[in-house]
C-alpha positions as CSV (number, residue, x, y, z in Angstrom):
1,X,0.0,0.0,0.0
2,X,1.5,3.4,-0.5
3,X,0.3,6.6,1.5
4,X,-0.3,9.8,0.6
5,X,1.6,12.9,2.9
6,X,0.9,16.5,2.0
7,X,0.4,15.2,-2.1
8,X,3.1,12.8,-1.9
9,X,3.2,8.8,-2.2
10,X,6.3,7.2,-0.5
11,X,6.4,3.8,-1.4
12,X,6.5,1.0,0.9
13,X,10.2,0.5,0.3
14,X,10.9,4.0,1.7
15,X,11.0,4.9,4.9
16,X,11.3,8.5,4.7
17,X,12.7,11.7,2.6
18,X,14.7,14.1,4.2
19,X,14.7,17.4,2.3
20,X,17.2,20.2,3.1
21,X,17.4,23.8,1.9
22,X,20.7,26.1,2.6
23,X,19.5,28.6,4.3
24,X,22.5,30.9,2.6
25,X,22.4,30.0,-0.5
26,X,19.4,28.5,-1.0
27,X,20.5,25.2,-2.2
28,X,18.2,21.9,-2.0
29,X,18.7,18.6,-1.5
30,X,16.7,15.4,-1.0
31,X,17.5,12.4,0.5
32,X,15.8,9.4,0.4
33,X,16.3,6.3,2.7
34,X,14.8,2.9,3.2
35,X,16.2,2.2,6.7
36,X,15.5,4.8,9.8
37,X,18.3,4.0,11.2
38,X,20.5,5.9,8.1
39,X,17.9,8.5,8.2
40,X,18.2,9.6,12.0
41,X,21.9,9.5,11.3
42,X,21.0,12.4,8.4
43,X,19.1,14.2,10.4
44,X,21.6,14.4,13.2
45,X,24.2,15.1,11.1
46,X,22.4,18.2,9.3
47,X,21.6,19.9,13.1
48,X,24.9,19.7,14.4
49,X,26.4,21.0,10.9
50,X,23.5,23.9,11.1
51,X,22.6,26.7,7.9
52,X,19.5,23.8,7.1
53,X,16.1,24.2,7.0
54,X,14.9,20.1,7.3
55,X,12.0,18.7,6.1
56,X,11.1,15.0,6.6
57,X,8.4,13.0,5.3
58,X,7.7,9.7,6.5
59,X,4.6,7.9,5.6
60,X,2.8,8.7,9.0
61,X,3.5,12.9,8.7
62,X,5.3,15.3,7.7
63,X,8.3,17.3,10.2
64,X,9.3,20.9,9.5
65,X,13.1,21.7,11.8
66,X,14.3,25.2,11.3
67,X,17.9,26.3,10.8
68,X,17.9,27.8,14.2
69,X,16.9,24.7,15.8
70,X,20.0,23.6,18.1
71,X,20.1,27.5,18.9
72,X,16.9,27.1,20.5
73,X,18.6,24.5,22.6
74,X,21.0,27.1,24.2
75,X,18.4,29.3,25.9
């Protein structure tokens, strides 16, 4: 069965797509992953590294983590 997120169909092979966008140059990226386990690493990765606007879409929903996010942290 594939599933439907905000217009999207992710196969049943995919377990999510991770979608990034510079925030200083505006560059984007997608990344898609089968295993969560590679895709938590990606996400981890992309907050400690910072300047990324992350999207993720699994097939349950749909995550929005700003930029700023690990600066939120420090307060």
């Amino acid at each position: 069965m594939e599933w439907k997120v905000g217009g999207w169909e992710l196969p049943e092979e995919i377990s999510c797509v991770i979608r990034t966008d510079e925030v200083k140059t505006g560059k984007v990226k997608e990344f898609t992953y089968k295993s969560t386990h590679y895709a938590q690493r990606k996400v981890a990765e992309l907050i400690n590294k910072g300047g990324h606007d992350i999207t993720i879409c699994t097939h349950d929903t749909v995550h929005f983590i700003p930029h700023d996010f690990a600066d939120d942290d420090d307060n």
